[in-house]
N, C-alpha and C positions, 0 to 999 in steps of 0.2 A: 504494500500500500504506500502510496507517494505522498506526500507532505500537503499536497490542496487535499485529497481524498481526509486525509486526517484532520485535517484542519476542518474538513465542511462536516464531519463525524463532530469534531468537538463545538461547532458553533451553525448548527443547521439552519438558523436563522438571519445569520453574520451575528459578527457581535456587535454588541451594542453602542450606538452612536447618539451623542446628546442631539435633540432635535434642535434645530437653530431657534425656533421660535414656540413656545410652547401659550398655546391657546385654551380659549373654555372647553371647545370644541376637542383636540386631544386633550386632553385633562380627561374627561367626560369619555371619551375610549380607552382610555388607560386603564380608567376605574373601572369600565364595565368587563376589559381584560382581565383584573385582577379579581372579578365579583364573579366571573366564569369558571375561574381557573380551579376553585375542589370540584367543582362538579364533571369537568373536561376530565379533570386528574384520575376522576372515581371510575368514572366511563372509560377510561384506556386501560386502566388496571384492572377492572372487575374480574374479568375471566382467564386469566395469568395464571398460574400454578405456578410452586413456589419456585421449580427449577428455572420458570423464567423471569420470575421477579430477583434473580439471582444470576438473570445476565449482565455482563456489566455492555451499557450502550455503546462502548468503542474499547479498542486495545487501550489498555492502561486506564480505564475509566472506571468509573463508580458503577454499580449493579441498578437495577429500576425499584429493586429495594431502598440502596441506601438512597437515590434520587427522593422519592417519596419522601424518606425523613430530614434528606435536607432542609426540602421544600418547607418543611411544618418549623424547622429551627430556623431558619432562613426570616422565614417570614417572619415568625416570633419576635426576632431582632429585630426586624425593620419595623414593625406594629409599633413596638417599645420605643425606638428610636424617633417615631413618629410624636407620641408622645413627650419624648424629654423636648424635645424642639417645640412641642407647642407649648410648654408648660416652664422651659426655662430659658435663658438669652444664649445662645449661641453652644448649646452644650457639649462637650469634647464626648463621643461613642466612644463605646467598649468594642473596641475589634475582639477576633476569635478567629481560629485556626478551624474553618470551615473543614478542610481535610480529614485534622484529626478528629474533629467531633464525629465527621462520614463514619469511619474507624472505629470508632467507639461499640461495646453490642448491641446501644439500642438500636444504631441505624444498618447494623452489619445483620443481626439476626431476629429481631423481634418484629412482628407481624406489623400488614401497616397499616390495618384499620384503625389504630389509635392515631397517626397520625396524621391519617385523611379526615378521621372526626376534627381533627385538631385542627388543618386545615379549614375545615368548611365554620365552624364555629369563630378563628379567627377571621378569616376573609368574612363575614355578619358584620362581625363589629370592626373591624379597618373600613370595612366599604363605607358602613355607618359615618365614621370619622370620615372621611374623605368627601363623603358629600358633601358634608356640614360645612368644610372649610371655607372659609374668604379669600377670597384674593390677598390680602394683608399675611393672613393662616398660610398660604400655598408659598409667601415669600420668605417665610420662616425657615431659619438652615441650624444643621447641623455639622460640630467640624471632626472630621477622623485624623486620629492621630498620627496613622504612618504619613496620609499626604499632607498636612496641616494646611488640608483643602476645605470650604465652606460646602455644604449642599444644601441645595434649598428645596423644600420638599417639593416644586413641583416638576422638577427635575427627578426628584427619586420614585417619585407615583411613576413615570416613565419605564425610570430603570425596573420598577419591581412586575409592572406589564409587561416588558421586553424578559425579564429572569422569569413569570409564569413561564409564558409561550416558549422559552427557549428551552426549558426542560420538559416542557410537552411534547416539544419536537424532538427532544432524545429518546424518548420512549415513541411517539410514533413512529418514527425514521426507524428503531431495533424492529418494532412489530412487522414494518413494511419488511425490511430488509430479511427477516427472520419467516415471514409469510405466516407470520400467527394471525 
């Protein structure tokens, strides 16, 4: 396999690019991407057995298991982080070593109903929070400390639509490829 093949394995969507302009109009797609995304999750997963929720999506990649529980830690972070930025001035995030949490057993072996529920009960209340927001709300950032960069949440409602669909498309792309 050649380095585009792998590359388009790791990023079936490309990756992600900040939009130059971000409006009510994608705001409003973003959210309804992100308000989609357990239900798409629950529907690509359903009929998997375990040996293929234990494929991983590409050579040297994660299994559609531990995708699943990223997804639910993933987003957890982000919810939270949504959160400290509405609620405090500029707040510094807790990075985490996405990897090794993958690693960890709950996202290596534990089933992943608990964190599809976890999923769909968190995307309820983020979508909640995100519609609510103001324009004022949406300018609100938060800074990470490896890039000691500002993001402002309506830049990361973006990013966190573009990370659904990008892991939807690692499991759809396995299933196509896989002819499940």
């Amino acid at each position: 396999m050649d380095d585009q093949q792998l590359l388009s394995l790791k990023y079936p969507i490309g990756k992600f690019t900040a939009p130059e302009h971000i409006d009510e109009a994608l705001i409003k797609t973003c959210i309804a991407d992100i308000a989609s995304f357990p239900q798409k999750l629950e529907n690509e997963v359903a009929t998997l057995s375990d040996r293929q929720l234990d494929t991983p999506y590409r050579p040297d990649g994660w299994t559609v298991r531990q995708l699943i529980h990223h997804c639910a830690d993933s987003h957890l972070n982000s919810y939270i982080r949504f959160k400290l930025a509405l609620t405090e001035d500029k707040p510094f995030i807790k990075p985490y070593f996405e990897d090794r949490w993958a690693d960890l057993p709950d996202s290596r072996l534990m089933k992943i109903e608990p964190s599809l529920l976890l999923l769909n009960a968190l995307h309820q209340k983020w979508v909640f929070l995100l519609e609510s927001l103001t324009e004022t709300d949406l300018q609100k950032v938060f800074v990470h400390p490896e890039h000691q960069k500002e993001y402002p949440l309506n830049l990361v409602i973006s990013l966190y639509a573009w990370h659904s669909n990008h892991h939807l498309a690692h499991i759809t792309s396995l299933k196509s490829r896989q002819g499940w």
